[in-house]
VEXDREN-2710 file (C-alpha; in Angstrom, 1 decimal):
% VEXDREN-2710
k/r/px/py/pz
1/UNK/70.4/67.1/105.6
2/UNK/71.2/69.7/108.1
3/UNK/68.1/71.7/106.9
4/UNK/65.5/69.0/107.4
5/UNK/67.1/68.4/110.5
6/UNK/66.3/72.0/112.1
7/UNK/62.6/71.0/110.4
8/UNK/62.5/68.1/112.0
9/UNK/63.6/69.8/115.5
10/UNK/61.1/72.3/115.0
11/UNK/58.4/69.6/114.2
12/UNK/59.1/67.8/117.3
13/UNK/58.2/71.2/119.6
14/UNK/55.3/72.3/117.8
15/UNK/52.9/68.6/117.5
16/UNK/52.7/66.0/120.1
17/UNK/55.3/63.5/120.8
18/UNK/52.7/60.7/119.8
19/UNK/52.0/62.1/116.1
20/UNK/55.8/62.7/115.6
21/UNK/57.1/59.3/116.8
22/UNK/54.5/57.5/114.6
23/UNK/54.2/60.0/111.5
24/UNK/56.7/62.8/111.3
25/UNK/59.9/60.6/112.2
26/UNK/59.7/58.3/109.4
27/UNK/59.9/60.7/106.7
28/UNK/63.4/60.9/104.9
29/UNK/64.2/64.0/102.9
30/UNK/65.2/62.9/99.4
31/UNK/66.3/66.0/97.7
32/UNK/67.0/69.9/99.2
33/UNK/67.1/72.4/96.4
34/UNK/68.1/75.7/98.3
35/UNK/68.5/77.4/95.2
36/UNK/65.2/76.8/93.7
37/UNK/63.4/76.1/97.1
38/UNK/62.2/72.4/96.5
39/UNK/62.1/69.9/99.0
40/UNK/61.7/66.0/98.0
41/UNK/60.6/64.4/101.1
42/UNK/59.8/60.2/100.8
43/UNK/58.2/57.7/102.8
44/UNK/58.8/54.0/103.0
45/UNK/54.6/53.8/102.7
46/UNK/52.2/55.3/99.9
47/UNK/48.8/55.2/102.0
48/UNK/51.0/56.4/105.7
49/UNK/52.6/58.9/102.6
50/UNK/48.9/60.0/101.7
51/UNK/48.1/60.4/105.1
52/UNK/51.2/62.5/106.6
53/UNK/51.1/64.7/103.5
54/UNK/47.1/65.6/104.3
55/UNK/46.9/65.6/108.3
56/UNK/50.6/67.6/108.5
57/UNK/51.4/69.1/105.3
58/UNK/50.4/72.6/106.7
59/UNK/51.9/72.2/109.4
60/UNK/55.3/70.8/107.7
61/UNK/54.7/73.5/104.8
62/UNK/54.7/76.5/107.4
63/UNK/57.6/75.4/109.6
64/UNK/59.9/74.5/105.9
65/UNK/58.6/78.1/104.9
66/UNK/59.6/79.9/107.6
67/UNK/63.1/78.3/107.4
68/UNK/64.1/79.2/103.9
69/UNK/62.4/82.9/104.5
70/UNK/60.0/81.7/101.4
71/UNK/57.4/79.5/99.7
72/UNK/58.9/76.1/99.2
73/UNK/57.6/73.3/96.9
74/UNK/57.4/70.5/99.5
75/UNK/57.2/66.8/96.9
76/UNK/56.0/63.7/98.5
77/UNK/57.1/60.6/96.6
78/UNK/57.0/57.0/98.3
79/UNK/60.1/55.3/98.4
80/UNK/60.8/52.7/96.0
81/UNK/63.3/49.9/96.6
82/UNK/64.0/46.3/94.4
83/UNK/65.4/45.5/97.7
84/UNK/62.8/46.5/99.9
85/UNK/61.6/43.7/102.1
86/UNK/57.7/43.3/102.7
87/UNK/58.4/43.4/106.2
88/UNK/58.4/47.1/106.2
89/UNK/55.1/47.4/104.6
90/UNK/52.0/47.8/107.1
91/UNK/49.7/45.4/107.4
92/UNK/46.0/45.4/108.2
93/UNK/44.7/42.2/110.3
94/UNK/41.4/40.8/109.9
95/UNK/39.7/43.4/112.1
96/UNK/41.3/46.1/109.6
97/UNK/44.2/47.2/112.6
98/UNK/46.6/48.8/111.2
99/UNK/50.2/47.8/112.7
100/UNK/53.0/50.3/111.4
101/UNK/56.2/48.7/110.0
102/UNK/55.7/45.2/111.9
103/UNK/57.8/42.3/111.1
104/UNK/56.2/39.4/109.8
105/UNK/55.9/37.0/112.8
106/UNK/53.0/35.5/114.4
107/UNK/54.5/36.7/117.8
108/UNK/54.8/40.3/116.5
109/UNK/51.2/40.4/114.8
110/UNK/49.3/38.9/118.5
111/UNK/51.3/41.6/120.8
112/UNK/50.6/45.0/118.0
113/UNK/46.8/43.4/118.1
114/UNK/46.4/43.3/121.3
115/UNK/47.8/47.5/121.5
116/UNK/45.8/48.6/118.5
117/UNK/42.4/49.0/118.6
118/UNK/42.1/51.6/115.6
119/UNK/43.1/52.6/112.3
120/UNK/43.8/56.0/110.8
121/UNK/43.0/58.3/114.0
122/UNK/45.1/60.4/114.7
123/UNK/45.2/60.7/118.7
124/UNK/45.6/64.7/118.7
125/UNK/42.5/65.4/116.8
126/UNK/40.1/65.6/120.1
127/UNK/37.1/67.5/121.4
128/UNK/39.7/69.5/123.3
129/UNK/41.8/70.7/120.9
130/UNK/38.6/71.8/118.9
131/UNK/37.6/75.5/118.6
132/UNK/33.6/75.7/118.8
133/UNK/32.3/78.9/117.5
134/UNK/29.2/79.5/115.6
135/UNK/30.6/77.8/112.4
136/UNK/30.7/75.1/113.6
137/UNK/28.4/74.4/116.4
138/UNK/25.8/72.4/115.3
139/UNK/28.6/69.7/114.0
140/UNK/30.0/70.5/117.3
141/UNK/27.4/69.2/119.3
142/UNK/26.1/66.2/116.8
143/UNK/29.6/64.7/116.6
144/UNK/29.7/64.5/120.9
145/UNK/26.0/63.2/121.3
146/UNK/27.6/60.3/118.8
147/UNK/30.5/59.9/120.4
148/UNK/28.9/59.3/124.1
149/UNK/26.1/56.8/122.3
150/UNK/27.3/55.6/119.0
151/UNK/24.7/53.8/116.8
152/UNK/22.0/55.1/118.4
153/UNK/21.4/58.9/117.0
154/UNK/22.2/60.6/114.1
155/UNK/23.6/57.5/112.3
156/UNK/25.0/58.3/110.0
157/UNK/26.1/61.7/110.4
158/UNK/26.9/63.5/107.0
159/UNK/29.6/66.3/107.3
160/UNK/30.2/68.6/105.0
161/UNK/32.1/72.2/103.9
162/UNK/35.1/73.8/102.5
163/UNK/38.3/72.5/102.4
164/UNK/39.9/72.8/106.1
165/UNK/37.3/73.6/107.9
166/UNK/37.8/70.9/110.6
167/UNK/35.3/68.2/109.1
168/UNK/38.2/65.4/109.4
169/UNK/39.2/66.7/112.9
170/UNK/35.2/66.0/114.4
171/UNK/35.3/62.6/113.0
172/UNK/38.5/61.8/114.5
173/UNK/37.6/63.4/117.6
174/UNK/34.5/61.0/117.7
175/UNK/36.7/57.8/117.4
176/UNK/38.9/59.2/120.0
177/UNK/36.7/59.7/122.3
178/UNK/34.4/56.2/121.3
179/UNK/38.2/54.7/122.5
180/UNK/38.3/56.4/125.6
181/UNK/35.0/55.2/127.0
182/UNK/35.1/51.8/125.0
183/UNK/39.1/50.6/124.6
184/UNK/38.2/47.7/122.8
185/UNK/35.5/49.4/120.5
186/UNK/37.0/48.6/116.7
187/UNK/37.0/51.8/114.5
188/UNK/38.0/52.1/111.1
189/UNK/38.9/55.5/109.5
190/UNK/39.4/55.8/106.1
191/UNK/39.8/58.0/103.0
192/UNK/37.6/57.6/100.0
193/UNK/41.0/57.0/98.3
194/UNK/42.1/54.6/100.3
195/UNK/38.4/52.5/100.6
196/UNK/38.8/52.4/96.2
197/UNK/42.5/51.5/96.8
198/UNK/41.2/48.6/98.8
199/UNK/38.6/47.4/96.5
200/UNK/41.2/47.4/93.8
201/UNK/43.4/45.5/95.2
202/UNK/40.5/42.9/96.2
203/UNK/39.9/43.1/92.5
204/UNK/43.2/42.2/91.8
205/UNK/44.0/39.6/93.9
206/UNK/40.3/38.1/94.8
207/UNK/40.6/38.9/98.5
208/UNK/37.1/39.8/98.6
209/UNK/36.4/38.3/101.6
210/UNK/39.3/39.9/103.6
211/UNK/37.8/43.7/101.8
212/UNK/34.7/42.5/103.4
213/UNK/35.6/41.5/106.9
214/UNK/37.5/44.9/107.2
215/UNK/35.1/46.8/106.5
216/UNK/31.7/45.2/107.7
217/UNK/33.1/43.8/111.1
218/UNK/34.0/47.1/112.9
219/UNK/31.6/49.2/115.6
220/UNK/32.3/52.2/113.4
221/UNK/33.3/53.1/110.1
222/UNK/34.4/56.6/109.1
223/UNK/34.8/57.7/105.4
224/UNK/36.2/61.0/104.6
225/UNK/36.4/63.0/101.7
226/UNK/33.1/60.5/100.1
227/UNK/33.2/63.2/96.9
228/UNK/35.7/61.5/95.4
229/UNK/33.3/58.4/95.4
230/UNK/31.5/60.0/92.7
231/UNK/31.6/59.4/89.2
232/UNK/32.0/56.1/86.8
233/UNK/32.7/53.8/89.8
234/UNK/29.1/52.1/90.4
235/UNK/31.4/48.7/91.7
236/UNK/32.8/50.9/94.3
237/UNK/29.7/52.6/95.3
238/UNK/28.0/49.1/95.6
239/UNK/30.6/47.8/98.2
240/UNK/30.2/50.9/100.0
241/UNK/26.2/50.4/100.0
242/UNK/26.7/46.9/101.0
243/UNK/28.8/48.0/104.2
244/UNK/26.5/50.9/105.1
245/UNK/23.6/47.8/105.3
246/UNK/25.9/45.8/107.3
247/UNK/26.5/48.6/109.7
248/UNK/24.0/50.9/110.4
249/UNK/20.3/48.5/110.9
250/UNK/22.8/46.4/113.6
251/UNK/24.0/49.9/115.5
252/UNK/27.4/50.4/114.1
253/UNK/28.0/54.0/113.7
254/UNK/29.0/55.5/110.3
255/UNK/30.3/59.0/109.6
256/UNK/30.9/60.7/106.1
257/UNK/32.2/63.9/105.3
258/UNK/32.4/66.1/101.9
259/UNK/32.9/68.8/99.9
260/UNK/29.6/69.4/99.2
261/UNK/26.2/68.4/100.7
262/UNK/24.8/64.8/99.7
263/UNK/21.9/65.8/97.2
264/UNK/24.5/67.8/95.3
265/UNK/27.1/64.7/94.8
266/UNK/27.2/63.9/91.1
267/UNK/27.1/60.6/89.5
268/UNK/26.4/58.8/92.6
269/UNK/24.2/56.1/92.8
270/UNK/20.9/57.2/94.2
271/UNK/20.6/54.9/97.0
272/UNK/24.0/56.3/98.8
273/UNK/22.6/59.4/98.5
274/UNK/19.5/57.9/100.1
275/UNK/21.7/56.8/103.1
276/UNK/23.6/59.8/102.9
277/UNK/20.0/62.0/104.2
278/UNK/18.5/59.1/106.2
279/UNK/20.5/60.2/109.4
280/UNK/22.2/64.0/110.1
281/UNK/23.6/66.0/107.8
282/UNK/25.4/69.0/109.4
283/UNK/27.4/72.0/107.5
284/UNK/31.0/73.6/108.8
285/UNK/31.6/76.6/107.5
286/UNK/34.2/79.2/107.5
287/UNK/35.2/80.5/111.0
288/UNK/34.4/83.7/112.1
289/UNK/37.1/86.3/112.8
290/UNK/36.5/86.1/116.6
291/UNK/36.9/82.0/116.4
292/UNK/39.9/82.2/113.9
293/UNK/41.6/84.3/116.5
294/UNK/41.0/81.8/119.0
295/UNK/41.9/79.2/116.6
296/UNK/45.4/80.6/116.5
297/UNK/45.6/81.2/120.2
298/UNK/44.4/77.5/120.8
299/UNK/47.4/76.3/118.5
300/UNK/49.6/78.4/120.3
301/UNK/48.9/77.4/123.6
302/UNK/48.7/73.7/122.7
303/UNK/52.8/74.1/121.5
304/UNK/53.5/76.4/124.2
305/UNK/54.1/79.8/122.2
306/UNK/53.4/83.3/123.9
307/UNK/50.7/84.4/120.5
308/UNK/49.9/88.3/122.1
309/UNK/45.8/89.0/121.5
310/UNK/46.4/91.9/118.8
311/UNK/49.2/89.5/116.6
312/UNK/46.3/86.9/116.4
313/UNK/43.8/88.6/115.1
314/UNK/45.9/90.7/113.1
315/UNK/46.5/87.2/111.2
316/UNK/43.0/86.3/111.9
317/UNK/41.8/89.4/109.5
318/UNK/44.0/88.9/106.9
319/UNK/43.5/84.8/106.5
320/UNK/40.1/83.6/106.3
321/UNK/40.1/80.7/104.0
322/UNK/40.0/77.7/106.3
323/UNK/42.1/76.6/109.9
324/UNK/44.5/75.2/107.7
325/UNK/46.0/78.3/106.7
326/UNK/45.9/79.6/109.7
327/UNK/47.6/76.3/111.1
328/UNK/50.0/77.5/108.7
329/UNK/50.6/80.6/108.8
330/UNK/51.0/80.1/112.6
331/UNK/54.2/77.7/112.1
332/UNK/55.8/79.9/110.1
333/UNK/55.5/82.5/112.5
334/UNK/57.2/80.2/115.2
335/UNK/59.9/79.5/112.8
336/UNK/60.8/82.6/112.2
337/UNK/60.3/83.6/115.7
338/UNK/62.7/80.3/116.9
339/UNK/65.4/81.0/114.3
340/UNK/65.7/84.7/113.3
341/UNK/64.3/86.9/116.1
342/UNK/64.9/86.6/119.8
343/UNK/62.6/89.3/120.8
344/UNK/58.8/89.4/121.3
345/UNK/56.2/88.5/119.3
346/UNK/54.6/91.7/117.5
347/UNK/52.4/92.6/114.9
348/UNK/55.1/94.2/112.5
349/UNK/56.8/90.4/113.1
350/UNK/54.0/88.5/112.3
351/UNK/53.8/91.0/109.0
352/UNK/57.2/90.3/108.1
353/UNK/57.0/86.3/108.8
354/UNK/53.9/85.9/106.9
355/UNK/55.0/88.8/104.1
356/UNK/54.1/86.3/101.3
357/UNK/51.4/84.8/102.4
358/UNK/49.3/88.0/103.7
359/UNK/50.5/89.1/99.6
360/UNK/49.1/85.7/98.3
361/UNK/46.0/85.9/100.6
362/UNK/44.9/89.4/98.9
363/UNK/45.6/88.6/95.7
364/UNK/43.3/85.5/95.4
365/UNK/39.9/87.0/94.7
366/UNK/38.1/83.8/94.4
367/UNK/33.8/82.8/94.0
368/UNK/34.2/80.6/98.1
369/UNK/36.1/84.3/99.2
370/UNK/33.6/86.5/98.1
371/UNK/31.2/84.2/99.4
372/UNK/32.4/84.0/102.9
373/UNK/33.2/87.7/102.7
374/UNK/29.1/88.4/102.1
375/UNK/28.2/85.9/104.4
376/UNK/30.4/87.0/107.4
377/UNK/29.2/90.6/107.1
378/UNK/25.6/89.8/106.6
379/UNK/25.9/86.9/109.2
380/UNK/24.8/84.2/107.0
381/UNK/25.3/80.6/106.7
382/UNK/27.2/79.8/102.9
383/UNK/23.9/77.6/102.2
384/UNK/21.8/80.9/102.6
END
C-alpha cells in the first residue's frame, strides 16, 4: 500500500539500517483505513510481533502520524496462515540463540549459530546513543561498571521507573557492550511475557529440559518488565528462582527491570524479592528539561536532522512524560518536515506538527504528572 510504503521509506532514514533489515522490513500492512485512520499492520511472528510493537512502536506511531496529519490507531495482529510452513517460525537453539526466519536444515542452523551470539538485543540500544543526565546517572554508571566486569559487582542489578524512561535501553546497552569486549559471551534478553510464554509451552509439551538449558546455561540473563511476574503464578516465579541460583553464586550476571521498586512488587514470592535487594537496585526517573532537550537533539543528530536549540526545548517543555514521547513526537516532526514543508525547522512548525499531541499532553492531568511536576521544581527524586 502506497501509504505504508512512504512509512516504510521514512523508517528506513530515521533508524539504523541493522534494526530495519531485521525488524521493520518484515512487517506487512494488512489493512489502511484513511477514512477512519486505522492501520492493521501483521507479522509472520507473535514474540518478533511483541517485540517490534514495544522497541519501535513510537517511533512507527510518530512517523504514520505525521503522514495522515493525525492520530492513527496502529493494530498489531500476527499473521495466521493453514498454509504456513514451520520453516518461517524462529527457532531458539540449545544455547537460547535466536535465528530469525531460518529454514530447517542442519546446514542452515550450524552457519546462523556460529553468527549469533545473542537474543533479543537490539544492536542500537548502546552507551552512546544514551543521554546521561541527572535522572538517570546512578543507573548510568551501575549499568557500565557491569558491563566492563559482569558477575562480579552489582549482581543483580534491579532497574526500575516509569514507563519509557530508558530502563530497557541500559540493559541492552550492557549486553551490547558485554558482546563487544567478549563476542562469544552468550546473553539472553527476555520479557517477563515471553519467559511465562516459555514455561507454558514447556508445560505443554514437557520440554523442561530444553526451558532449563536456555535459561540456566547463558553468561547473562536479562528480564525486563519482572512486574508482570507478579500475581497467582508461584510455578513461574519458582523457575525464575531456580535460574537466578544457577546464575548468580557461579558469576553469571543477571539484570531486572520494573515498574516499581522490588519491596513494593505484589504477590511475589518473598524469596525473589529477596534476590531482587541482594545486589543493586537503582531508580530512573523522569528527565529533566535540560536532558529532554538533549534527548531530542541526540535523536536528531543520530538520523541526521537539522533540530535548531529553541524547537527542542520548545517540545522539551511541553512533553515531559517519558523519552518515548519525545521519540515520538520527534518523528512526527520529521514527517511532516520530509513531506509537507520544504523550509526550515521552526518553532511555529514544530507547533503545528505536534498540534495534537502538545493538546493531548495538557489535557492529561494525571497523579505520575503532578508528581514529576513537584519533583522537577523542588529538585527531588519521585521516591522523595
Amino acid at each position: 500500500m502506497e501509504f505504508w510504503n512512504l512509512c516504510l521509506k521514512l523508517l528506513a532514514a530515521t533508524i539504523s539500517s541493522a534494526d530495519y533489515d531485521r525488524w521493520i522490513s518484515a512487517l506487512n500492512c494488512k489493512e489502511w483505513d484513511k477514512e477512519n485512520k486505522v492501520l492493521v499492520l501483521t507479522h509472520a511472528n507473535l514474540m518478533l510481533l511483541n517485540t517490534i510493537e514495544k522497541n519501535f512502536g513510537s517511533s512507527i506511531q510518530g512517523i504514520v502520524n505525521g503522514l495522515a496529519g493525525q492520530p492513527v490507531n496502529i493494530t498489531y495482529q500476527a499473521e495466521v496462515s493453514e498454509n504456513q510452513e514451520i520453516e518461517n517460525e524462529p527457532e531458539s537453539d540449545p544455547n537460547g540463540q535466536l535465528v530469525l526466519f531460518k529454514k530447517k536444515s542442519k546446514e542452515d542452523t550450524e552457519d546462523q549459530n556460529q553468527d549469533v551470539k545473542a537474543v533479543g538485543l537490539l544492536p542500537s540500544l548502546t552507551f552512546s546513543s544514551f543521554v546521561e543526565g541527572p535522572s538517570n546517572s546512578l543507573a548510568f554508571a551501575a549499568t557500565q561498571r557491569i558491563a566492563e566486569c559482569p558477575g562480579t559487582n552489582y549482581n543483580p542489578l534491579f532497574i526500575y521507573g516509569g514507563v519509557g524512561l530508558g530502563k530497557t535501553h541500559l540493559m541492552h546497552a550492557v549486553g551490547n557492550k558485554m558482546l563487544q569486549n567478549n563476542p562469544n559471551c552468550k546473553i539472553l534478553c527476555v520479557s517477563a511475557q515471553n519467559f511465562m510464554n516459555d514455561f507454558t509451552t514447556a508445560v505443554r509439551e514437557n520440554t523442561y529440559d530444553q526451558f532449563n538449558n536456555k535459561y540456566h546455561n547463558v553468561d547473562a540473563l536479562f528480564i525486563d518488565d519482572v512486574q508482570y511476574l507478579c500475581g497467582d503464578k508461584r510455578q513461574i516465579q519458582n523457575k525464575l528462582f531456580e535460574a537466578f541460583e544457577k546464575l548468580v553464586p557461579y558469576g553469571k550476571q543477571i539484570i531486572f527491570t520494573s515498574d516499581t521498586y522490588a519491596r513494593s512488587l505484589k504477590a511475589m514470592d518473598e524469596r525473589l524479592i529477596s534476590r531482587f535487594t541482594s545486589g543493586l537496585s537503582v531508580e530512573v526517573e523522569p528527565p529533566e528539561l535540560e536532558t529532554r532537550a538533549m534527548i531530542l537533539q541526540k535523536k536528531a543528530m543520530a538520523n541526521n536532522f537539522h533540530l535548531p536549540d529553541d524547537v527542542a526545548f520548545f517540545i522539551a517543555k511541553h512533553l515531559k512524560s517519558n523519552v518515548r514521547e519525545l521519540e515520538g513526537a520527534l518523528q512526527r516532526l520529521m514527517a511532516y518536515h520530509m513531506f509537507r514543508s520544504a523550509g526550515p525547522v521552526t518553532v511555529e512548525m514544530a507547533r503545528e506538527a505536534l498540534h495534537s499531541i502538545l493538546i493531548s499532553s495538557t489535557a492529561q492531568l494525571t497523579v505520575e504528572r503532578i508528581q514529576g511536576v513537584v519533583a522537577e521544581y523542588f529538585k527531588i527524586s519521585l521516591a522523595d
